[in-house]
C-alpha positions in Angstrom: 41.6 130.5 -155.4 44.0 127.5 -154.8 46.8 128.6 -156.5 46.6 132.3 -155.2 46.6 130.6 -152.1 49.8 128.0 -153.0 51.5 131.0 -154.3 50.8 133.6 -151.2 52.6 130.7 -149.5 55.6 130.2 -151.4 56.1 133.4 -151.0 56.0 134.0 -147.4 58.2 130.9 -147.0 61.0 132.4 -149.3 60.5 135.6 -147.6 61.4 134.3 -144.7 64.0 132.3 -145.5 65.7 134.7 -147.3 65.5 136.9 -144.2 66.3 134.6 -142.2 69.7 133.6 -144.8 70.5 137.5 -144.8 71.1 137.6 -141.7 73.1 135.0 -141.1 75.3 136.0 -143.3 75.3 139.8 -142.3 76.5 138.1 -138.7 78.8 136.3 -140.4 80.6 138.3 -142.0 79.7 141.8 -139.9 82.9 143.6 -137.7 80.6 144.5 -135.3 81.1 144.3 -131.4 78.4 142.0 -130.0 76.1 144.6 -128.6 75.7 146.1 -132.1 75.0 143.1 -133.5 72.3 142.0 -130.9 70.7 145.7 -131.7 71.0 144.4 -135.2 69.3 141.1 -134.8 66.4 143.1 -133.1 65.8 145.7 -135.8 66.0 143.3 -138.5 63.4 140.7 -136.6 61.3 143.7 -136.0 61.2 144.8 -139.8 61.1 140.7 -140.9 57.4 141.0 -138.2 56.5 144.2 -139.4 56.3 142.9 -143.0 54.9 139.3 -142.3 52.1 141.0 -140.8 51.9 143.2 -143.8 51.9 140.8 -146.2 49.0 138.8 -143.6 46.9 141.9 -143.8 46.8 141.9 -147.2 46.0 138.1 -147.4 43.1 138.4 -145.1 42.3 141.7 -147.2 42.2 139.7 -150.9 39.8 136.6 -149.2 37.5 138.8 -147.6 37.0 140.4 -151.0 37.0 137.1 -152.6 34.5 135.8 -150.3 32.3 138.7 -150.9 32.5 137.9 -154.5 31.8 134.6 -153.9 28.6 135.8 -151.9 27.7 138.0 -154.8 28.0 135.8 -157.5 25.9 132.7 -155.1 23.0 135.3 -154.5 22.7 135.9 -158.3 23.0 131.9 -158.9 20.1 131.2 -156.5 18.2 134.0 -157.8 18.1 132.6 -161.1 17.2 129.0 -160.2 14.1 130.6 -158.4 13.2 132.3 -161.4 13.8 128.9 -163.6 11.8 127.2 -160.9 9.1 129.4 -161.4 8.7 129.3 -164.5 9.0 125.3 -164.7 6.5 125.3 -162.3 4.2 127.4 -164.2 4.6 125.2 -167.2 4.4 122.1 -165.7 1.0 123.7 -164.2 -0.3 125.0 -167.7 0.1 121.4 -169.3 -1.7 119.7 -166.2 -4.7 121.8 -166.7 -4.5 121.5 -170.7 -4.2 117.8 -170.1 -7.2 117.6 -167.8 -9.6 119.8 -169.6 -8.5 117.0 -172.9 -9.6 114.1 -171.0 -12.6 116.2 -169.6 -14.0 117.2 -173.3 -14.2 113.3 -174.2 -15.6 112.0 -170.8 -18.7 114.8 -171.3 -19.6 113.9 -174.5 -19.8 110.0 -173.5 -21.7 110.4 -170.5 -24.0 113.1 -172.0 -22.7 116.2 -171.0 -22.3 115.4 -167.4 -18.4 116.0 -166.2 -17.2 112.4 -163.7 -17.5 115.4 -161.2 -20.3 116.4 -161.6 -22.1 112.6 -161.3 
């Protein structure tokens, strides 16, 4: 998501600098009477807004549906390590009681059938 983000960047910075370049040199080299070019500056820093705020929108759109797939694939990750968990625990329970009832079955027979419990 790093490098979509490096990218998204470079490319706003050489969007506006080639703006920016365009119309200095439109100025430059424009016969136009000072009025006109003043409505010129205007329009073209309106459109250079218009599409920065375009190209934010559709920033803010691709994270928000990267962070909902982020959320997504996290909910399915934690859902799995609870079922792993369970199941562990389950195990780790089975043995416990397999290994007590083995040192139960020896302890009877010593003391006669009585269980260290039951003494």
């Amino acid at each position: 998501m790093s490098s979509d983000r490096d990218e998204f960047g470079a490319f706003l910075v050489g969007f506006i600098v080639g703006g920016l370049t365009g119309a200095v040199v439109s100025l430059l080299f424009a016969p136009q009477s000072g009025e006109e070019t003043r409505a010129l500056i205007r329009d073209k820093s309106i459109e250079i807004r218009d599409k920065a705020a375009e190209s934010a929108e559709e920033a803010l759109d691709r994270a928000e549906a990267a962070a909902a797939e982020a959320r997504v694939r996290a909910e399915e990750l934690a859902k799995v390590a609870r079922t792993r968990a369970e199941e562990l625990a389950r195990e780790v329970r089975t043995r416990s009681e397999g290994a007590m009832e083995a040192v139960r079955k020896p302890a009877a027979k010593k003391s006669g059938g009585e269980t260290p419990a039951s003494s």
